[in-house]
C-alpha positions as a Markdown table, in Angstrom:
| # | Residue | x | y | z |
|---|---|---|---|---|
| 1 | Unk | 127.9 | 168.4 | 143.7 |
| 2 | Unk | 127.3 | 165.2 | 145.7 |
| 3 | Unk | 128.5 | 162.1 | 145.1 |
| 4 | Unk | 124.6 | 160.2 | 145.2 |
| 5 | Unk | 122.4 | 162.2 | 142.9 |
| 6 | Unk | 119.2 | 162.3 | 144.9 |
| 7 | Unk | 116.4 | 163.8 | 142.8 |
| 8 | Unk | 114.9 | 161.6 | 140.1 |
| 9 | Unk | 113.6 | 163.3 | 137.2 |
| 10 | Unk | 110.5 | 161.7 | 135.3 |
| 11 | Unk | 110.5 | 160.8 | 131.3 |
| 12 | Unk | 108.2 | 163.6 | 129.5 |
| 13 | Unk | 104.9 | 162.3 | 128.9 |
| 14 | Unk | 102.4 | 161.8 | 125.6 |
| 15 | Unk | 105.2 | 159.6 | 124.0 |
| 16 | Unk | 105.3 | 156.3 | 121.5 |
| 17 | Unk | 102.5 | 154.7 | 123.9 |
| 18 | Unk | 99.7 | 154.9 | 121.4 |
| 19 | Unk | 101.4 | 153.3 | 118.2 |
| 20 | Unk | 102.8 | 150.4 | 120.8 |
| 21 | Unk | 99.8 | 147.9 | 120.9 |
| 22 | Unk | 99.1 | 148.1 | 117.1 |
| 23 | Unk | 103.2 | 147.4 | 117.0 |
| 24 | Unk | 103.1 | 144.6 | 119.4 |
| 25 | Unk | 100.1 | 142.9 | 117.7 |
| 26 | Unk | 102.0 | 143.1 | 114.1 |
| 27 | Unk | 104.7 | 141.3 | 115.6 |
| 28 | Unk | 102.6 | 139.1 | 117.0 |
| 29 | Unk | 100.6 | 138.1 | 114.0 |
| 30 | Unk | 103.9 | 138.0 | 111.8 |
| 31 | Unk | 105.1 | 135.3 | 114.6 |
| 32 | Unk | 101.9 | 133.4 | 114.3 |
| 33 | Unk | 102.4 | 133.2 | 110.4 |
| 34 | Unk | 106.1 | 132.5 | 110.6 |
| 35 | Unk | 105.2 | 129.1 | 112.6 |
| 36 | Unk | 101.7 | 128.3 | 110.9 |
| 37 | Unk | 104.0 | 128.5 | 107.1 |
| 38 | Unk | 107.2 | 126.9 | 108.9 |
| 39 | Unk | 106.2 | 123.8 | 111.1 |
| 40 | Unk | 102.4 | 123.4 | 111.1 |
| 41 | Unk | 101.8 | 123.6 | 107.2 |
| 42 | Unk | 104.5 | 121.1 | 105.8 |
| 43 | Unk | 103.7 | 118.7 | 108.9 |
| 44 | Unk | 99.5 | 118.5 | 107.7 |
| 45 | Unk | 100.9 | 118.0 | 103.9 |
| 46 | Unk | 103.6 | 115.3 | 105.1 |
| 47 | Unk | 100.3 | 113.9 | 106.9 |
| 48 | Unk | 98.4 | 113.9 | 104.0 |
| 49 | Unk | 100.9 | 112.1 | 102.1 |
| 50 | Unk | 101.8 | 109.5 | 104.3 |
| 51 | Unk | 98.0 | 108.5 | 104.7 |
| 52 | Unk | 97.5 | 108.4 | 100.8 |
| 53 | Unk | 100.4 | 106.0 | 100.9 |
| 54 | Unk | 99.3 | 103.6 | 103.7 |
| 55 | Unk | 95.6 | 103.7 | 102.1 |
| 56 | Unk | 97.1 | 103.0 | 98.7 |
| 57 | Unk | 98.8 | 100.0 | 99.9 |
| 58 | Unk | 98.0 | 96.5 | 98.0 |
| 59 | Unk | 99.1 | 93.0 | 97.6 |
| 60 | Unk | 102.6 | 93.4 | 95.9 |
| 61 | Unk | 104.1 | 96.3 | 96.4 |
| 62 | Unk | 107.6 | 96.4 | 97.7 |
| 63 | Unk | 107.4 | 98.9 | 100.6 |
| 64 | Unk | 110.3 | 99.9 | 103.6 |
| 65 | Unk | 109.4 | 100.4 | 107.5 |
| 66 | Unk | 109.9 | 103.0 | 109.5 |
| 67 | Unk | 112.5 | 100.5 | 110.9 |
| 68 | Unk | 114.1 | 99.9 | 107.6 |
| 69 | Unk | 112.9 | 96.5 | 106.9 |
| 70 | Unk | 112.9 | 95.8 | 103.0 |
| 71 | Unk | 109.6 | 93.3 | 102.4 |
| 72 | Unk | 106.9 | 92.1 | 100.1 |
| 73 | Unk | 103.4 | 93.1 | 100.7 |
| 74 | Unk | 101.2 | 89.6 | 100.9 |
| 75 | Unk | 98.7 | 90.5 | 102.2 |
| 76 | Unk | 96.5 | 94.0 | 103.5 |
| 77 | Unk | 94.3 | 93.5 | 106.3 |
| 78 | Unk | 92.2 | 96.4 | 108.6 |
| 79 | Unk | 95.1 | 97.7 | 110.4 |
| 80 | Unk | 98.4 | 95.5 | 109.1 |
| 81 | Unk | 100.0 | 93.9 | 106.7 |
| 82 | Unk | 101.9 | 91.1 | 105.7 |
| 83 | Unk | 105.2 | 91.6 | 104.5 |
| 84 | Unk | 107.2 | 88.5 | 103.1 |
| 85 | Unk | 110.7 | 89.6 | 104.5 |
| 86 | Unk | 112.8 | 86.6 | 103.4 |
| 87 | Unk | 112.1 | 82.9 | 101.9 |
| 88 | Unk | 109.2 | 81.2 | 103.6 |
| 89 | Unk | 109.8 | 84.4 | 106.5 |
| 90 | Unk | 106.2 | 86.7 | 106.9 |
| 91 | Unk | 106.0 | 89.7 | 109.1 |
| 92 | Unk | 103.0 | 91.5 | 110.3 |
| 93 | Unk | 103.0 | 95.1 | 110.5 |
| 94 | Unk | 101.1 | 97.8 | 111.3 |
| 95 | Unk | 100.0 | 100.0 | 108.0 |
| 96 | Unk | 101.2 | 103.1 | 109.5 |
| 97 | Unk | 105.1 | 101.5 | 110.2 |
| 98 | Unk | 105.0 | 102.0 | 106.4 |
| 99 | Unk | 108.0 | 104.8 | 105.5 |
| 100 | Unk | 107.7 | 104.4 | 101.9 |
| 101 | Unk | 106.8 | 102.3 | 98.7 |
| 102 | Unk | 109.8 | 100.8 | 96.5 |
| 103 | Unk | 109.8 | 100.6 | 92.9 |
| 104 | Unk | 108.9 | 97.1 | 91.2 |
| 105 | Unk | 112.2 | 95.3 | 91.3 |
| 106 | Unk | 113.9 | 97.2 | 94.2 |
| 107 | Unk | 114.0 | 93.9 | 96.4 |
| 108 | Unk | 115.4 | 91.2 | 93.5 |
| 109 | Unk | 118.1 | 94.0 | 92.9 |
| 110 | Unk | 119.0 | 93.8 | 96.6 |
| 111 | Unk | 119.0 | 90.0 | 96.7 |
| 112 | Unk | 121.5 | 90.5 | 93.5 |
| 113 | Unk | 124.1 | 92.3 | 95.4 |
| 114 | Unk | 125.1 | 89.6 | 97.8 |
């Protein structure tokens, strides 16, 4: 017995190769569902959402930016709004800055606190 083995000896032939594309497309299908149901679905339907919201807007609603500014709708033009932000103090803003809508009284509750 040598200490190199020298011959190589070849796998048997005729076995799982047949089965292994119809394998390899399953998994590959299953991964295409996983990420269609985990990140492209619920990021269409929070799409959906947020543009029923900015198309909804109108002249008094209490809304919040994306940058956390607490305001007043005044007034709702094409593309913007203005947003009374303070005591003689309007802002324009673009529609889709818009996080959310506040219930009616959110902002006089606010002013209350201080």
């Amino acid at each position: 017995m040598s200490l190199f083995e020298t011959t190589a000896n070849a796998a048997p032939m005729g076995g799982a190769g047949g089965d292994a594309g119809l394998i390899n497309l399953l998994f590959l299908g299953g991964f295409v569902l996983i990420f269609y149901f985990l990140l492209i679905r619920p990021q269409n339907k929070r799409r959906k959402e947020h543009q029923a919201l900015v198309s909804e807007l109108s002249k008094g609603d209490e809304i919040v930016t994306a940058g956390g500014i607490v305001g007043l709708v005044n007034k709702v033009e094409d593309d913007f709004i203005k947003v009374q932000v303070g005591d003689n103090v309007e802002m324009r803003i673009q529609k889709t800055a818009v996080g959310a809508t506040l219930p009616k009284g959110t902002i006089k509750s606010l002013d209350a606190e201080k």
